[in-house]
N, C-alpha and C positions, 0 to 999 in steps of 0.2 A: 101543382107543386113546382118550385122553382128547382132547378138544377143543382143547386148545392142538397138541396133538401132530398132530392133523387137519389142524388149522389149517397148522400149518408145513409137511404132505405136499402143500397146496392150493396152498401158496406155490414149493415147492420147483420146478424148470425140469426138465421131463423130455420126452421127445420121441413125439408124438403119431402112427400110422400112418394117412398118406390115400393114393389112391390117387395122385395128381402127384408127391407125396416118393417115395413107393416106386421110380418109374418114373425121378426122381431118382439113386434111391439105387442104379437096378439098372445104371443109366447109371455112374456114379461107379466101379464095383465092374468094368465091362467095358475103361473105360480101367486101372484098378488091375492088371488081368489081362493089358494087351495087350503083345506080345512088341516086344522093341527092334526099330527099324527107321531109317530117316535122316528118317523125315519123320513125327513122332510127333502123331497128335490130341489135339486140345485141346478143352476145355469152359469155354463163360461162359455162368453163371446168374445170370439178371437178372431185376430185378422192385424193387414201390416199398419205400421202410422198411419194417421188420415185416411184411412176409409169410413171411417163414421160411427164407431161405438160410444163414441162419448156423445156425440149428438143423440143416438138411438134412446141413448140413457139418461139424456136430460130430459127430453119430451117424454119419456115415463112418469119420470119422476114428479114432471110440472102438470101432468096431469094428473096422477095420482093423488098430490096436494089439494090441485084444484077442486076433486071431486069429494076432498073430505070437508064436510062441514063442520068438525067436530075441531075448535082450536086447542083443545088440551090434546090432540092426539097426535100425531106422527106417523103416516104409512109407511116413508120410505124414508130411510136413512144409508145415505152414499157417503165414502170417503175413497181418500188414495192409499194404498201401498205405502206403510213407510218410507222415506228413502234409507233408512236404517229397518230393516224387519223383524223388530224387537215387540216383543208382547206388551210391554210398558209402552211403548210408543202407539204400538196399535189401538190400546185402548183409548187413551188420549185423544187419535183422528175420531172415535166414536164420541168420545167425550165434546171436543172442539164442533163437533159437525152437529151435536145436540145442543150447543150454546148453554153448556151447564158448568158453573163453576166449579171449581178442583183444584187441588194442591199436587202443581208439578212435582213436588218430591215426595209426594204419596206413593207407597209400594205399590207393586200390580196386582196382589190381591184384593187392598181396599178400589183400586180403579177397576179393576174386576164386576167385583160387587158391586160398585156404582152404575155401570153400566147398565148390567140385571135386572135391577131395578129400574132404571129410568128407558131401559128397552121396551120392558113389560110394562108399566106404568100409561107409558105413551102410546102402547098399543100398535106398536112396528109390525110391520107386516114382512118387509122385505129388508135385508141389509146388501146393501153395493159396494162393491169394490173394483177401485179402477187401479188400471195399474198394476195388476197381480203379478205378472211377472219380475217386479220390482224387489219381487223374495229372493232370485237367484244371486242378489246382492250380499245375504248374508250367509253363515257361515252356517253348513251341516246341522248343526243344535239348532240355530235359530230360525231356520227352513222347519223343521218338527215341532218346534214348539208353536209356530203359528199355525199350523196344520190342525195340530191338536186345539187352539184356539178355534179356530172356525168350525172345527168336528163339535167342541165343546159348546160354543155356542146357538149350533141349529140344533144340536139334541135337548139344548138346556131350555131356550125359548120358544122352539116349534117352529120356526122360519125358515121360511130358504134363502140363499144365500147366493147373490147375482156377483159375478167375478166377469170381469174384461182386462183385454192386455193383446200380447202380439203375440202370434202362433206359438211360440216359445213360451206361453201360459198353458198349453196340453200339457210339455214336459213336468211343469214345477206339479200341479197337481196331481200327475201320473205316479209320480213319486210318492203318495199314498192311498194305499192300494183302498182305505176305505173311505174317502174323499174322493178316488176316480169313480168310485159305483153310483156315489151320489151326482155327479157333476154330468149331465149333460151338455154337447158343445157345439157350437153355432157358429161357423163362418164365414166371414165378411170373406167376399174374395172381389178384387182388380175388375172391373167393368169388361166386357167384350162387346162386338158390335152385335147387334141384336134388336129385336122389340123392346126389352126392357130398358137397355142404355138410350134407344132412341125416344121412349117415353117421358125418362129422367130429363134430356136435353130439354125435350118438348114444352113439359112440366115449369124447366129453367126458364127457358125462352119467353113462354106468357107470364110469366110470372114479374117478368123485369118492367120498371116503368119509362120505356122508350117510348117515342112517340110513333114508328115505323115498327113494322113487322119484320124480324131480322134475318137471317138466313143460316143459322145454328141445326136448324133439323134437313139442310139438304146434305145429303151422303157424303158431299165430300168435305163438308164440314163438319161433321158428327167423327169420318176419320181423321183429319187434323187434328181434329181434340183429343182423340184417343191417345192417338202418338205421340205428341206434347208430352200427355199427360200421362201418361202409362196405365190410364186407368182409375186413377186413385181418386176416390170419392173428393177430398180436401182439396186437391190440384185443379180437378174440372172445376170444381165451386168459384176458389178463388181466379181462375185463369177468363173464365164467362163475368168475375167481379169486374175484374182490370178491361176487360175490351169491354161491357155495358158506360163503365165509367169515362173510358177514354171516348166512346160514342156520343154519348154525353155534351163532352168537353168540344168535340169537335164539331157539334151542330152536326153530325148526320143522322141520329136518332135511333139506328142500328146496327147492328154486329155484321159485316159481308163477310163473306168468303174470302176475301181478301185482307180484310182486316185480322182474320185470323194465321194467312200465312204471314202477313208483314210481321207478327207482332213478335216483341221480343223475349223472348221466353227465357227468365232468368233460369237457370236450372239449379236443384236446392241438392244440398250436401246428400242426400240419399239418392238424388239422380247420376250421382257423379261415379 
């Protein structure tokens, strides 16, 4: 591969195996599996920006696709969080995320109905939502009336119903008492030095197409990165992107130990 073309394989967003996503993903794939009943389990994965939920939940999803064969069917259907948490809106993100036509000035009970149908039709297994705690946006009614929407919906179609966002998504669902019994919660937490983070690195390290073996998994490179990075899944990713790249560009083929103290760490509005 030429170096431009390295380069863009360093850039491109592909999904990395540790052991918490896994257990994640084995989690994800047991409600995928679990038979209709009146009172369907639910999942919320929580944790801060960029540590990995929305990765965690792409690769579900892109496997889940992958292993249906059936093109009139649909496993999994993800959307966001309104940025408005309105029930008319929400149906909509269901609507838009199934590529089904609809009349924007349609009430919410024909979008409603629409939905129903073309949830059950398609044969959904799981509905996603990212973003959940995007509810605290609206006003007291409109935090209950989507409550009630999501209640409505896993009793109405039998599914469970996968929720992510940032620890402040325990709160908004805690607020109903019978959407907390259903909601199981899973969290992402901040990397620490260990077996698992050093495996992560590890995993990083062979993975990159240098020509050189790099020095990412000696101790005092594994804590440089930590510190940098505070941990944050998104931060190591992109931080190991920028020094493969700049390796790259400089003809040395790998990441030192010293390339990582040089290097200049922008720091991002949540570092500050």
């Amino acid at each position: 591969m030429s170096d431009a073309e390295r380069i863009k394989w360093i850039q491109t967003e592909r999904f990395i195996t540790y052991k918490k996503a896994s257990e994640m993903l084995e989690r994800l794939n047991y409600l995928f599996h679990y038979p209709k009943r009146d009172r369907m389990p639910c999942l919320l994965i929580c944790g801060r920006s960029g540590i990995g939920k929305t990765l965690i939940l792409r690769k579900f999803i892109k496997d889940a696709e992958g292993a249906s064969r059936d093109t009139h069917t649909k496993p999994v259907v993800a959307i966001q969080m309104p940025v408005i948490p309105e029930e008319k809106r929400f149906y909509e993100e269901i609507l838009i995320s199934l590529e089904a036509p609809f009349n924007f000035s349609s009430p919410s009970h024909v979008l409603k109905n629409l939905c129903r149908k073309l949830l059950r039709d398609l044969d959904v297994k799981i509905l996603v939502i990212d973003e959940i705690h995007s509810i605290f946006v609206g006003t007291p009614r409109q935090q209950r009336v989507i409550f009630n929407t999501l209640r409505y919906l896993t009793n109405d179609l039998k599914i469970p119903i996968v929720c992510a966002g940032i620890e402040e998504a325990k709160l908004a669902l805690a607020a109903d008492a019978q959407l907390a019994d259903r909601f199981e919660v899973q969290v992402l937490r901040e990397w620490k030095s260990g077996r698992e983070y050093a495996s992560l690195i590890n995993t990083l390290s062979k993975s990159l197409p240098l020509r050189k073996p790099s020095e990412l998994c000696e101790p005092e490179a594994l804590e440089l990165l930590l510190s940098h990075t505070q941990g944050v899944t998104l931060r190591i990713f992109r931080t190991i992107e920028h020094l493969a790249t700049a390796a790259i560009k400089s003809g040395d083929e790998k990441i030192k130990i010293s390339d990582i103290k040089d290097f200049r760490f922008t720091p991002l509005v949540s570092m500050e």
